[in-house]
N, CA and C atoms of all chains as a GROMACS GRO file, in nm:
protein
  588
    1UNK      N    1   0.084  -0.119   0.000
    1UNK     CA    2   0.000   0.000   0.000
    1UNK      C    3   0.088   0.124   0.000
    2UNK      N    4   0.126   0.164  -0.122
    2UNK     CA    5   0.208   0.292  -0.155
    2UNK      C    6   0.142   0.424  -0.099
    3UNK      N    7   0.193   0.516  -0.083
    3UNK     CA    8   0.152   0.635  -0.068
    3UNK      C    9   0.080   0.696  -0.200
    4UNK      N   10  -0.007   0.787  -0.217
    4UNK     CA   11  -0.063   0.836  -0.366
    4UNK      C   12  -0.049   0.977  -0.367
    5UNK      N   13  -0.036   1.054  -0.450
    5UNK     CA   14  -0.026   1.164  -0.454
    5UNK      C   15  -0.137   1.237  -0.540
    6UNK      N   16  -0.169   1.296  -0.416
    6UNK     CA   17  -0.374   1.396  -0.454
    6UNK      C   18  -0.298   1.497  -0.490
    7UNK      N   19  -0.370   1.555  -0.652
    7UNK     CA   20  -0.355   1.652  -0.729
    7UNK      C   21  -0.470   1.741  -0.724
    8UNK      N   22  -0.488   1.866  -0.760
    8UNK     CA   23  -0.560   1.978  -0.814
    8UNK      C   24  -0.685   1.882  -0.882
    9UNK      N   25  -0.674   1.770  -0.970
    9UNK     CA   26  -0.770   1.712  -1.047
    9UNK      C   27  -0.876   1.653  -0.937
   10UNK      N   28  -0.780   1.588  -0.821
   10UNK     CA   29  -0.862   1.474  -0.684
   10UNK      C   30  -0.942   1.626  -0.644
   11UNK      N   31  -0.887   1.733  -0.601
   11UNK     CA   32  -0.977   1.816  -0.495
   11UNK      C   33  -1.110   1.863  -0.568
   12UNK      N   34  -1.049   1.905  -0.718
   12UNK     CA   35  -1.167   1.929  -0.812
   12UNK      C   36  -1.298   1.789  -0.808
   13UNK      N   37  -1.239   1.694  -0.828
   13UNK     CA   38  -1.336   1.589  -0.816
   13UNK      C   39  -1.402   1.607  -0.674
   14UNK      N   40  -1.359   1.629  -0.557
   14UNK     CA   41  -1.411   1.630  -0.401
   14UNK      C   42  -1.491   1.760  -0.403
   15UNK      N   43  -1.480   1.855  -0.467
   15UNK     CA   44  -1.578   1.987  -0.505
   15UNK      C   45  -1.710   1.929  -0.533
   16UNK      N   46  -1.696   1.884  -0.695
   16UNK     CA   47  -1.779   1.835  -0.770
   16UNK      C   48  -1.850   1.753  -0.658
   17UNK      N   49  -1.829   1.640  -0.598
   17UNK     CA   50  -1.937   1.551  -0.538
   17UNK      C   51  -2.002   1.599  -0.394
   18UNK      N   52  -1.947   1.689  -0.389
   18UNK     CA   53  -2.023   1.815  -0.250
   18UNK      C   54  -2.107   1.873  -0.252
   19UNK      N   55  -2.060   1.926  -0.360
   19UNK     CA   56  -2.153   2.074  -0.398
   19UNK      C   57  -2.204   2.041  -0.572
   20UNK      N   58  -2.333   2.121  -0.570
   20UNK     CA   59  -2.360   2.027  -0.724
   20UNK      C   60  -2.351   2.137  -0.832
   21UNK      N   61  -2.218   2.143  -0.830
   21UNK     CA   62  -2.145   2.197  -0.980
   21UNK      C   63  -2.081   2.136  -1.088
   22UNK      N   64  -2.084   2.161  -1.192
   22UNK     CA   65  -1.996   2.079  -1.300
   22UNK      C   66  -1.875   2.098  -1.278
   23UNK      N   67  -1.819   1.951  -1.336
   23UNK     CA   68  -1.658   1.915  -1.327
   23UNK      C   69  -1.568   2.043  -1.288
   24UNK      N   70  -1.620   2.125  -1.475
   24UNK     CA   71  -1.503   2.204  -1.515
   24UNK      C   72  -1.535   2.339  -1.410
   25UNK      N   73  -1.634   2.358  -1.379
   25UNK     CA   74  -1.679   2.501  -1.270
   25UNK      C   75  -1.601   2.473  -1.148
   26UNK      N   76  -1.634   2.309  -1.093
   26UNK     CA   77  -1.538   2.289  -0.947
   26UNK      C   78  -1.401   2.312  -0.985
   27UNK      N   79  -1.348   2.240  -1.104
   27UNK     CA   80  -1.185   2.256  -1.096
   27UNK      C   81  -1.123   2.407  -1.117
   28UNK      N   82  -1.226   2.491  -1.173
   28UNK     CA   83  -1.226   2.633  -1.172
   28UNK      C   84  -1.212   2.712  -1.059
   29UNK      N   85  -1.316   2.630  -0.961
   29UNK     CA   86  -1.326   2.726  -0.858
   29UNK      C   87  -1.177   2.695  -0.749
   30UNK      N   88  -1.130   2.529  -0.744
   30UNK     CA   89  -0.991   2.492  -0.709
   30UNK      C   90  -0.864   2.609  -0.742
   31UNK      N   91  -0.898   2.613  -0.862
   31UNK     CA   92  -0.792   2.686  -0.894
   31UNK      C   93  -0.783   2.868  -0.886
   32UNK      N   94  -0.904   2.880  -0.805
   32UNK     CA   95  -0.943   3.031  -0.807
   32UNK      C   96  -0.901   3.063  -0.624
   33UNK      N   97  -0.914   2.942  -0.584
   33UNK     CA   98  -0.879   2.908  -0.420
   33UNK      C   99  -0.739   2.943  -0.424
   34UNK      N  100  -0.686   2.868  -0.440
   34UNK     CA  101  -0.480   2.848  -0.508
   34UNK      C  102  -0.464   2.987  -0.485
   35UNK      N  103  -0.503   3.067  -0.613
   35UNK     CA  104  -0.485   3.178  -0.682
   35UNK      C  105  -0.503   3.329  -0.562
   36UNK      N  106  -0.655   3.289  -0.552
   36UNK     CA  107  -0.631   3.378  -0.427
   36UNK      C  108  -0.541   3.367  -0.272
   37UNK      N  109  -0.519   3.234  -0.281
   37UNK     CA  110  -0.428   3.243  -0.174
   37UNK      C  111  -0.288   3.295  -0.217
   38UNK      N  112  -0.234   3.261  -0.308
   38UNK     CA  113  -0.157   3.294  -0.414
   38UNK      C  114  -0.069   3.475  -0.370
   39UNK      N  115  -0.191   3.511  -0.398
   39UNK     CA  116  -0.202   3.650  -0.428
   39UNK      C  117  -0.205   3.696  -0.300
   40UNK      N  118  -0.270   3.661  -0.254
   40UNK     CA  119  -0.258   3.727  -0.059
   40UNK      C  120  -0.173   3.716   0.006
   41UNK      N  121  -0.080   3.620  -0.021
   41UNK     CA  122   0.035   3.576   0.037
   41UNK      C  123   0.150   3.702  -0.029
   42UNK      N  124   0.131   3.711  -0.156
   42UNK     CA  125   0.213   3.840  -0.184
   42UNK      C  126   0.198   3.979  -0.156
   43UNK      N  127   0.046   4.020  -0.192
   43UNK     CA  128  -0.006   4.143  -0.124
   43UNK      C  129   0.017   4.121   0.048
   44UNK      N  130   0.006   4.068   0.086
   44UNK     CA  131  -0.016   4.106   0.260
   44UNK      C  132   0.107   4.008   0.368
   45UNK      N  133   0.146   3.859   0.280
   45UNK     CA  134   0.232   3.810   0.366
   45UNK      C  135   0.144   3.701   0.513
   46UNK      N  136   0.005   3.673   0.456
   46UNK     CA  137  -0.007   3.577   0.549
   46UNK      C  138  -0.072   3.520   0.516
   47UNK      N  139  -0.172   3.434   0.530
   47UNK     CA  140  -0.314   3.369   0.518
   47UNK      C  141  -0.315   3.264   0.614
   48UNK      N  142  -0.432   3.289   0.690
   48UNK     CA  143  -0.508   3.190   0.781
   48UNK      C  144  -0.604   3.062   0.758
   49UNK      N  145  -0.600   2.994   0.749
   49UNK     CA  146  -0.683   2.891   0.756
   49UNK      C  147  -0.725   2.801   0.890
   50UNK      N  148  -0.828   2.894   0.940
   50UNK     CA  149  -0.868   2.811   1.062
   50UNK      C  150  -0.874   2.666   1.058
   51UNK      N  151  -0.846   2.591   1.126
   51UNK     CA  152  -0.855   2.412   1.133
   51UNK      C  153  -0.732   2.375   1.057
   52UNK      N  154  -0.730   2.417   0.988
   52UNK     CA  155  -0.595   2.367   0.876
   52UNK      C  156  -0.444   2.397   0.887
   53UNK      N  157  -0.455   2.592   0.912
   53UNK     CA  158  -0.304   2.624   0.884
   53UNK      C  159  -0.251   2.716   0.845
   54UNK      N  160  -0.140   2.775   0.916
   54UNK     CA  161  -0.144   2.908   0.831
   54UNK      C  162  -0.071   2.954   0.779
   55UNK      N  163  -0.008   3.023   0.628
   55UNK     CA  164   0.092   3.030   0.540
   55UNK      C  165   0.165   3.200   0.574
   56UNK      N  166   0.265   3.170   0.625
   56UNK     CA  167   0.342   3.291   0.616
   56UNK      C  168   0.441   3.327   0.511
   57UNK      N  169   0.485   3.461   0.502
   57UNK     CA  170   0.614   3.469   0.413
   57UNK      C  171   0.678   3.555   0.487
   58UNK      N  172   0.815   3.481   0.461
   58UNK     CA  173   0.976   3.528   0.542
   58UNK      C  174   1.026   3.544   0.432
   59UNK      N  175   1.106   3.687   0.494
   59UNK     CA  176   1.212   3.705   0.381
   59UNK      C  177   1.324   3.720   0.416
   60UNK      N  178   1.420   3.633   0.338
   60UNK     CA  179   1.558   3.570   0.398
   60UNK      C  180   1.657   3.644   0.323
   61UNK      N  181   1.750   3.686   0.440
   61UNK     CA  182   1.853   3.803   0.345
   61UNK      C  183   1.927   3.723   0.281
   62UNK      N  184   2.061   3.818   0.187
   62UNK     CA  185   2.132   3.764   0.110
   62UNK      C  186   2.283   3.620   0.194
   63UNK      N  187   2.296   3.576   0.130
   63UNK     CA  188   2.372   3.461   0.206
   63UNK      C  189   2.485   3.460   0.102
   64UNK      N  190   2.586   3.393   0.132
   64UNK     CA  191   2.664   3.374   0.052
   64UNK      C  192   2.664   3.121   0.072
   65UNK      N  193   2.620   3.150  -0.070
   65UNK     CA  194   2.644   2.994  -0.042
   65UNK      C  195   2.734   2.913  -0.127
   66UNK      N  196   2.760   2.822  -0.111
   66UNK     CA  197   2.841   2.700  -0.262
   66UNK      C  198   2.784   2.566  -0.356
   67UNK      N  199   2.842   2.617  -0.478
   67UNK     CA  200   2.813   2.483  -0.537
   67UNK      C  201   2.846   2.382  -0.480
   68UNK      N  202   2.727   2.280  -0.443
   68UNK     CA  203   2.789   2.140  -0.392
   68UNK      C  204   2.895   2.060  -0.492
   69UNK      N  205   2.843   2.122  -0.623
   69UNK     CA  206   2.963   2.002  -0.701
   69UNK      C  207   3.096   2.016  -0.714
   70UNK      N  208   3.097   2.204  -0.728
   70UNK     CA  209   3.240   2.266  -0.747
   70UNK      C  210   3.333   2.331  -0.676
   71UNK      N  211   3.219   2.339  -0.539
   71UNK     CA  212   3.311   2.404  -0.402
   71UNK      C  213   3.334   2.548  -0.482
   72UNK      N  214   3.254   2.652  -0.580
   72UNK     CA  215   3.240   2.794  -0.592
   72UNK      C  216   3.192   2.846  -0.515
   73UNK      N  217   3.169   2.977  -0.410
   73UNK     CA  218   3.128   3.052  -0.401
   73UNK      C  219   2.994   3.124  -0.502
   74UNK      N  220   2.876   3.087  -0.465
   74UNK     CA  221   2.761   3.197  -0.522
   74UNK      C  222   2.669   3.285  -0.422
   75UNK      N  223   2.652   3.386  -0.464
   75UNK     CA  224   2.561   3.434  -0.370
   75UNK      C  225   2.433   3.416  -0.386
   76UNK      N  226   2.376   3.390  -0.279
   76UNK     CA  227   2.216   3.392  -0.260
   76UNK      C  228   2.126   3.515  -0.210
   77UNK      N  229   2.063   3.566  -0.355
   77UNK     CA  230   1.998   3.700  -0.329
   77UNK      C  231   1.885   3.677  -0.220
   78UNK      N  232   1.839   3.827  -0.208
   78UNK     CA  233   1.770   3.794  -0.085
   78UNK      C  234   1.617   3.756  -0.158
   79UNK      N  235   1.560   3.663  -0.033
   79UNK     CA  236   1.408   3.606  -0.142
   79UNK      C  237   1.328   3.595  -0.022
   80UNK      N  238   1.208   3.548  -0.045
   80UNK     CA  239   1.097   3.576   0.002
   80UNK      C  240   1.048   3.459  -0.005
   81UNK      N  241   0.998   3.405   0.143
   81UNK     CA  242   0.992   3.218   0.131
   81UNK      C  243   0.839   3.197   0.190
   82UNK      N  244   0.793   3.129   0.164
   82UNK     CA  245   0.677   3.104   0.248
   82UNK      C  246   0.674   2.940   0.353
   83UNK      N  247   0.646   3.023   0.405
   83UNK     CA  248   0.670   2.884   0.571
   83UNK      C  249   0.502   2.838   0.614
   84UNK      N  250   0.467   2.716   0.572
   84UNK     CA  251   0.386   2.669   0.676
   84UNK      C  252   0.375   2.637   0.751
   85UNK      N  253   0.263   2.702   0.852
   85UNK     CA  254   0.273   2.658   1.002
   85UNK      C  255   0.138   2.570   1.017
   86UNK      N  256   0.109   2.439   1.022
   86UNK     CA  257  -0.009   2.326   1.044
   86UNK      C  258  -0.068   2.398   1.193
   87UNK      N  259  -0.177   2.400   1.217
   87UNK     CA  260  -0.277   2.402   1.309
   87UNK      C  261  -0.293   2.308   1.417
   88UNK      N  262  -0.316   2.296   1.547
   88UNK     CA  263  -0.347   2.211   1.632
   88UNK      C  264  -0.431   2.096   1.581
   89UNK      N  265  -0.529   2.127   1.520
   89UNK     CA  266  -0.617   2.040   1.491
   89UNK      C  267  -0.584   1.987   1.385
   90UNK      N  268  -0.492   2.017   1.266
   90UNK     CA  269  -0.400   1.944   1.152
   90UNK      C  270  -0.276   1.837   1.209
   91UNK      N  271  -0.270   1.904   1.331
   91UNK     CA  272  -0.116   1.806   1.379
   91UNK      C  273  -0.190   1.697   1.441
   92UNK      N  274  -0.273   1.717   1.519
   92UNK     CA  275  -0.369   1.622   1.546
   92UNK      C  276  -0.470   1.505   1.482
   93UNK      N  277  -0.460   1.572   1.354
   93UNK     CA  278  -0.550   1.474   1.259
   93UNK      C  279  -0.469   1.372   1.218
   94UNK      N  280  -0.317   1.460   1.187
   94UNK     CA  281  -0.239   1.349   1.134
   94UNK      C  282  -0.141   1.284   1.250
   95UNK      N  283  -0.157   1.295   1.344
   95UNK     CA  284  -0.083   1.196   1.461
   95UNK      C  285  -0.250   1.159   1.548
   96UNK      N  286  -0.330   1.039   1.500
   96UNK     CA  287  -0.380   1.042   1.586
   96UNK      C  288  -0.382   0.965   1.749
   97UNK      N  289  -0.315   0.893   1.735
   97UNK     CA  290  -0.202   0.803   1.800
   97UNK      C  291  -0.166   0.930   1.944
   98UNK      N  292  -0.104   1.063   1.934
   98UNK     CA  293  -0.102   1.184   2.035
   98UNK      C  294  -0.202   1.218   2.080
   99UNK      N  295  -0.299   1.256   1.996
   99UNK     CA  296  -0.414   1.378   2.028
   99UNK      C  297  -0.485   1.351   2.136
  100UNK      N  298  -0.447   1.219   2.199
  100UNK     CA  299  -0.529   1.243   2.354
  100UNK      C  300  -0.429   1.332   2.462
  101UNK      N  301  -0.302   1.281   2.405
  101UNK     CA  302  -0.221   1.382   2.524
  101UNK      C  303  -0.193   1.484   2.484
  102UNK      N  304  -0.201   1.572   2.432
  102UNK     CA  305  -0.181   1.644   2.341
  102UNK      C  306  -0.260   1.744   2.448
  103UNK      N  307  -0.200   1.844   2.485
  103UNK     CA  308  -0.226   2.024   2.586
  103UNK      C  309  -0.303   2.107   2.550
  104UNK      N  310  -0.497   3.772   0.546
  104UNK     CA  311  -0.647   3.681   0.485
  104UNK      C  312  -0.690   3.613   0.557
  105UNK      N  313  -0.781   3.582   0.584
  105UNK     CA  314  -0.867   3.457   0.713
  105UNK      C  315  -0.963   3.380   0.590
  106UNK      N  316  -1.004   3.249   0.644
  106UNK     CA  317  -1.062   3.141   0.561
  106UNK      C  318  -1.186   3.214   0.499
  107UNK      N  319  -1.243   3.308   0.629
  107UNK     CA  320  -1.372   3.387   0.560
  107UNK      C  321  -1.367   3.515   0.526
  108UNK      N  322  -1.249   3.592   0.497
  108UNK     CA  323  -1.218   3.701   0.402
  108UNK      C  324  -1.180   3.578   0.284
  109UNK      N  325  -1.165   3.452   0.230
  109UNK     CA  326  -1.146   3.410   0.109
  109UNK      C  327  -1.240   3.366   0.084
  110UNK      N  328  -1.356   3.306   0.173
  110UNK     CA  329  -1.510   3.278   0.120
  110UNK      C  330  -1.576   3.409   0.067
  111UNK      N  331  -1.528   3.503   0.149
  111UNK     CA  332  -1.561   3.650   0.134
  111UNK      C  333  -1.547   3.696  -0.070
  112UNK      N  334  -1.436   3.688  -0.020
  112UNK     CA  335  -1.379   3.724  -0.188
  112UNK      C  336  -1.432   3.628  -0.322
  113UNK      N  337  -1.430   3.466  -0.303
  113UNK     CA  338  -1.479   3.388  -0.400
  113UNK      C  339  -1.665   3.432  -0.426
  114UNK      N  340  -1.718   3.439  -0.320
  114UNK     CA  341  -1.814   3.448  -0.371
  114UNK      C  342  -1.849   3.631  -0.446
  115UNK      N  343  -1.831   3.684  -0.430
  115UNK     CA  344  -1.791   3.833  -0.493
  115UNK      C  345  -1.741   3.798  -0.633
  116UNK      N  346  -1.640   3.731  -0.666
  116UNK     CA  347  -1.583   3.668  -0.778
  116UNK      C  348  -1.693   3.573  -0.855
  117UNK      N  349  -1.808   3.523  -0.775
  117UNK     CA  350  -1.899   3.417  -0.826
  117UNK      C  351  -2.053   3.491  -0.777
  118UNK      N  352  -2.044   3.519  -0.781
  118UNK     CA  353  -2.173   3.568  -0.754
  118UNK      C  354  -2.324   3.497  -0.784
  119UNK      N  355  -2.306   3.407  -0.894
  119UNK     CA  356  -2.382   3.338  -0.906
  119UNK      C  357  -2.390   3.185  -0.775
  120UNK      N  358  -2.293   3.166  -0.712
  120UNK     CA  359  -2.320   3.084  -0.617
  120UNK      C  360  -2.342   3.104  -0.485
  121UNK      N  361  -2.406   3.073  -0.408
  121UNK     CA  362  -2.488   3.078  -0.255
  121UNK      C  363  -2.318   3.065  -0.168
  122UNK      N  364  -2.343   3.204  -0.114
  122UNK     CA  365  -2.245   3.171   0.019
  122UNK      C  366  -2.238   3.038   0.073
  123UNK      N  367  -2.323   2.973   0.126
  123UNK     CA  368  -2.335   2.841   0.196
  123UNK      C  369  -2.222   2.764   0.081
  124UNK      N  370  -2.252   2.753  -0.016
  124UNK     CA  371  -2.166   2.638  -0.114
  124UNK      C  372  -2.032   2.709  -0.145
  125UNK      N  373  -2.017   2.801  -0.142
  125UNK     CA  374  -1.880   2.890  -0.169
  125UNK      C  375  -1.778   2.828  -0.056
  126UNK      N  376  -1.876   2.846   0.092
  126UNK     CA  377  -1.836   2.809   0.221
  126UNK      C  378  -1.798   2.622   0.242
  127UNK      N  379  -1.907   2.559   0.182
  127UNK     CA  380  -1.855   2.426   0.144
  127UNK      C  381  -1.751   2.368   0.062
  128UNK      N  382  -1.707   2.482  -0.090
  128UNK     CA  383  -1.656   2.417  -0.131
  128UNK      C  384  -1.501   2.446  -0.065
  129UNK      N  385  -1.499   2.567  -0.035
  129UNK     CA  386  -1.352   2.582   0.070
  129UNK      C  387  -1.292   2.518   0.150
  130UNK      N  388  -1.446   2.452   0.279
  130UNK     CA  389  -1.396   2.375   0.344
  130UNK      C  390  -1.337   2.205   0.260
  131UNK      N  391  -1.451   2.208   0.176
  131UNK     CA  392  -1.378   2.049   0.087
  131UNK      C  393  -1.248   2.029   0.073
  132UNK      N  394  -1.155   2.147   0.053
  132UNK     CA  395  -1.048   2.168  -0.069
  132UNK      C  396  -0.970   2.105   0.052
  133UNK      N  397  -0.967   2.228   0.170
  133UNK     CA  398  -0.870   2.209   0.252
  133UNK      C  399  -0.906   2.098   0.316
  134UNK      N  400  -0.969   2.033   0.378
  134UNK     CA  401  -1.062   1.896   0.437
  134UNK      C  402  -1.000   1.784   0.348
  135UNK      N  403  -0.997   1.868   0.212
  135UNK     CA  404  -0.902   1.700   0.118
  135UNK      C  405  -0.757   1.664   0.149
  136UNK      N  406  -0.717   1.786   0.123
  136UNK     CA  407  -0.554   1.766   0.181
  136UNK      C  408  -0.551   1.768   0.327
  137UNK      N  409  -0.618   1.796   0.404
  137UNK     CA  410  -0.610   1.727   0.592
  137UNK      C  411  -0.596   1.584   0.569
  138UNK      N  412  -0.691   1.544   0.492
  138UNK     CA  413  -0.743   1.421   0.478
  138UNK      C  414  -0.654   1.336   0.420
  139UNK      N  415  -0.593   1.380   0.281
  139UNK     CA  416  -0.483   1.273   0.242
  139UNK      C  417  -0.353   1.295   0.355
  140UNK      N  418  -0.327   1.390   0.414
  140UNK     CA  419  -0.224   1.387   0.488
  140UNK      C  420  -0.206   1.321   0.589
  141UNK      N  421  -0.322   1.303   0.672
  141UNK     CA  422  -0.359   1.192   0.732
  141UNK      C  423  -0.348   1.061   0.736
  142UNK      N  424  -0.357   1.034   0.614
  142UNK     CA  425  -0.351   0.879   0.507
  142UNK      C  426  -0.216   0.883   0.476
  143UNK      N  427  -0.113   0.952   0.473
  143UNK     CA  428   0.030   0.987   0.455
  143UNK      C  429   0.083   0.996   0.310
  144UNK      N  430  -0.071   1.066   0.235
  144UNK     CA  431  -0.035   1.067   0.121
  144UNK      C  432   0.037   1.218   0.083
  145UNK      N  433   0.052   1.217  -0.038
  145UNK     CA  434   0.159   1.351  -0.100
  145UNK      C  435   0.007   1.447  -0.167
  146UNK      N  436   0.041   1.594  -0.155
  146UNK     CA  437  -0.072   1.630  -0.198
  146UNK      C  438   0.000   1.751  -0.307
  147UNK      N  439  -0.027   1.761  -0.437
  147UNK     CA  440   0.098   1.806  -0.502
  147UNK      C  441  -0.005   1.918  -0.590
  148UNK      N  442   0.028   2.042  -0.565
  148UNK     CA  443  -0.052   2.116  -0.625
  148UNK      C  444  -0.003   2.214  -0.731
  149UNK      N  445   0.018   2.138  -0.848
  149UNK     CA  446   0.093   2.235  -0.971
  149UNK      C  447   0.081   2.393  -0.984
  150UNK      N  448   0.214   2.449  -0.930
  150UNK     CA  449   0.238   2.580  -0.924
  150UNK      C  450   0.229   2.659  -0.819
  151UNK      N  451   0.108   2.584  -0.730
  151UNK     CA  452   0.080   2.685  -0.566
  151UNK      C  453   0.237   2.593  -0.464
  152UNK      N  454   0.237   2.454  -0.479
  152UNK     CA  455   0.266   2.344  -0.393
  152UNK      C  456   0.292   2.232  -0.333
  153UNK      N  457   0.378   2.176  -0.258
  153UNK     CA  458   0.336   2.043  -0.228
  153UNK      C  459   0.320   2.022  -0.109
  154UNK      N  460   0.204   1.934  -0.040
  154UNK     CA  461   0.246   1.900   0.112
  154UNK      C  462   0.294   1.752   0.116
  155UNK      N  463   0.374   1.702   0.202
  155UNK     CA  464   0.417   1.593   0.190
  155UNK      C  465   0.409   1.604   0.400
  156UNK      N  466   0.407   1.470   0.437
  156UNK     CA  467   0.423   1.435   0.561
  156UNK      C  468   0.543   1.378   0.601
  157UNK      N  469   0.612   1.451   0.683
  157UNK     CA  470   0.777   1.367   0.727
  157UNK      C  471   0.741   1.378   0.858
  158UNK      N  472   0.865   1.271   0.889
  158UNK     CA  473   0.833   1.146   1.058
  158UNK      C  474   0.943   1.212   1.115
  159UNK      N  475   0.925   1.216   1.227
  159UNK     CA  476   1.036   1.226   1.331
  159UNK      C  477   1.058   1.124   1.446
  160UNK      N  478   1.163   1.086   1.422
  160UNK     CA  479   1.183   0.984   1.545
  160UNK      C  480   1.143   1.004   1.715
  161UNK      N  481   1.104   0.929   1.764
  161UNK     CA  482   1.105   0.944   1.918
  161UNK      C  483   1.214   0.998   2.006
  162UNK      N  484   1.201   1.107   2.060
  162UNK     CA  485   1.350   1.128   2.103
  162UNK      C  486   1.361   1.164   2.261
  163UNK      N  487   1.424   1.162   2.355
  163UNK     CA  488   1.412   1.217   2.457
  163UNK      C  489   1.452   1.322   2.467
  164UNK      N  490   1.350   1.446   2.540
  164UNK     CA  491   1.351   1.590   2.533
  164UNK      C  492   1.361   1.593   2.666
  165UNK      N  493   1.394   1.734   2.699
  165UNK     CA  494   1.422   1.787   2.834
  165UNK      C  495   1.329   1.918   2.859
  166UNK      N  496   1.265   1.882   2.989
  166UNK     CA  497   1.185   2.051   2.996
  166UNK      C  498   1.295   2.149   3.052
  167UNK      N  499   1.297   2.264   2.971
  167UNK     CA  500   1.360   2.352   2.970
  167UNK      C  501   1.379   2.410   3.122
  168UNK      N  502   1.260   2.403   3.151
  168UNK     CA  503   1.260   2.473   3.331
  168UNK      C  504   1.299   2.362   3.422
  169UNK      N  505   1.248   2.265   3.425
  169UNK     CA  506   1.319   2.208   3.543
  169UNK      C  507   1.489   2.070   3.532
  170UNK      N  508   1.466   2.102   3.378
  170UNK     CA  509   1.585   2.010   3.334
  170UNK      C  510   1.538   1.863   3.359
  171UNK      N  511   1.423   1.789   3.373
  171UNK     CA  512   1.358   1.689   3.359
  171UNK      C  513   1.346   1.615   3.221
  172UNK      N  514   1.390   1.470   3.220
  172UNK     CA  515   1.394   1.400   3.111
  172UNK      C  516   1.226   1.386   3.073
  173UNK      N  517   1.228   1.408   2.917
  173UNK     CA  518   1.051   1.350   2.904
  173UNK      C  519   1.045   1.296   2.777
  174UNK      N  520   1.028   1.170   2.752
  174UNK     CA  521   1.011   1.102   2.628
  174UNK      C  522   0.924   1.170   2.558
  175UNK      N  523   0.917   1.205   2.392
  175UNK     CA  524   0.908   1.271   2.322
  175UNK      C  525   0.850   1.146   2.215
  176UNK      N  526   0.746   1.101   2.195
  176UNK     CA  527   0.682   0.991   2.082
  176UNK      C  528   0.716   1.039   1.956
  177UNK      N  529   0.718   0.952   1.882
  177UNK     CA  530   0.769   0.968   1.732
  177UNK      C  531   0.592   1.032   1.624
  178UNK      N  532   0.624   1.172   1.567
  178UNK     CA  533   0.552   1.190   1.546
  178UNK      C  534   0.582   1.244   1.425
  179UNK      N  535   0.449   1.264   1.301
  179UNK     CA  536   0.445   1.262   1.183
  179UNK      C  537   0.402   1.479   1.161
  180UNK      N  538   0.461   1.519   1.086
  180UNK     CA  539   0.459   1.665   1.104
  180UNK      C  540   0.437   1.667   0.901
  181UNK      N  541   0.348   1.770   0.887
  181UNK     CA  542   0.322   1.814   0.764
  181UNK      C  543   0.418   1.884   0.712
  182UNK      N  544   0.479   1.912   0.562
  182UNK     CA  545   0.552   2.005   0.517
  182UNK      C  546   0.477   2.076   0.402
  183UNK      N  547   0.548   2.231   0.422
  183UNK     CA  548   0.480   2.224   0.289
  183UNK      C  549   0.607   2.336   0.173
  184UNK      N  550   0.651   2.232   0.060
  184UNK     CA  551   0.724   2.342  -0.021
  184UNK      C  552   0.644   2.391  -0.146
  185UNK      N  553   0.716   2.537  -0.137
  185UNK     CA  554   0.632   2.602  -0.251
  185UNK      C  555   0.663   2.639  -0.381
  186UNK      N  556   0.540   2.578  -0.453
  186UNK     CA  557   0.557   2.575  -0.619
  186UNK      C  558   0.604   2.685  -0.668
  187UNK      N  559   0.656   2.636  -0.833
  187UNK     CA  560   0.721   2.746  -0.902
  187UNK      C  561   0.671   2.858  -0.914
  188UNK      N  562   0.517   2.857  -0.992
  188UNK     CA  563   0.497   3.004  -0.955
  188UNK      C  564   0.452   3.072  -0.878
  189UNK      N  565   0.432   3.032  -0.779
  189UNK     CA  566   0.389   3.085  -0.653
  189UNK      C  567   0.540   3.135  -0.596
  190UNK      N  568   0.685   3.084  -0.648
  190UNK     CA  569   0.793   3.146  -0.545
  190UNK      C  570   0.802   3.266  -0.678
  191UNK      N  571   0.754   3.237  -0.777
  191UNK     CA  572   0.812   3.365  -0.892
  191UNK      C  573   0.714   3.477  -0.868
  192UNK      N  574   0.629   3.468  -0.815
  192UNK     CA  575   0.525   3.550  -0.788
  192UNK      C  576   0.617   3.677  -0.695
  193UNK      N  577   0.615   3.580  -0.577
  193UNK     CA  578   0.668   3.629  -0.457
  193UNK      C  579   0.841   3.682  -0.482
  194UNK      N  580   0.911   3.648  -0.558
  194UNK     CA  581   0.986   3.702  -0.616
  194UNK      C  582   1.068   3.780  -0.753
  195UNK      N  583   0.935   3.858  -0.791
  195UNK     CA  584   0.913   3.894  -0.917
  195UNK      C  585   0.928   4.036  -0.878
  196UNK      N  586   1.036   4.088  -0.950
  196UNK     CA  587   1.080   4.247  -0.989
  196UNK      C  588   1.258   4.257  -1.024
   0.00000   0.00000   0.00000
């Protein structure tokens, strides 16, 4: 029993059998979710998702780092990262094995 | 942004659909990936993302205040790295 990997297509399908929209409207609206999170994360630098989780962006100054292959010197400009932070109730869903001891 | 400044906004964007289902289909999206993560599957979202679940071993930790040993259970923690254009977004100028 391998692990599977849920795409944009699986959540569109989990739209569709919820709510009674067509295929192509749910995978629309998936990708309008993305998008606005997308975008908020650049305009403002956060987004919340109660129960789930919440997406920050850090911005990491310039570094000086190396090619692993050639032992060069390159620098690493400064960039803008986004860090997720999972929710109590996300860390909990997926350890459920803790969540009784769990504070 | 909060979950309901983005229900907020989709339905403004849709106007043809009932808050209530705007509100359902949000919770679905994210409820799917809780859900495969759970199951310890990979949830791979072309261009926004990926979440993937990595394990950490059991380890013995120490409380900081009283310097007391406290076993620490091996537990499964979400990641999440972010897609291409979502980092070109964020680093675009």
């Amino acid at each position: 029993m391998g692990e599977r990997t849920v795409t944009r297509a699986d959540l569109a399908e989990a739209v569709y059998h919820e709510v009674g929209l067509s295929r192509s409207e749910s995978a629309t609206l998936v990708d309008s979710i993305l998008d606005e999170v997308s975008r908020s994360l650049n305009d403002d630098g956060m987004v919340k998702v109660s129960s789930f989780g919440t997406f920050v962006v850090r911005t990491k100054g310039e570094r000086v780092g190396r090619n692993p292959k050639t032992g060069d010197e390159v620098p690493i400009l400064p960039r803008r990262v986004v860090v997720f932070r999972p929710s109590q109730v996300l860390k909990e869903r997926i350890n459920p094995h803790l969540a009784e001891t769990a504070s | 942004m909060t979950k309901s400044d983005l229900i907020k906004r989709l339905a403004e964007a849709n106007p043809h659909l009932l808050q209530k289902d705007v509100e359902r289909i949000v919770a679905t999206v994210f409820d799917e990936i809780a859900e495969a993560l759970a199951r310890g599957d990979r949830v791979e979202l072309r261009g926004f993302g990926a979440f993937s679940v990595r394990h950490r071993a059991a380890r013995t930790g120490r409380n900081p205040r009283t310097g007391e040993e406290v076993d620490v259970p091996d537990k499964a923690v979400p990641h999440f790295k972010t897609g291409k254009d979502l980092r070109e977004l964020l680093n675009a100028d």
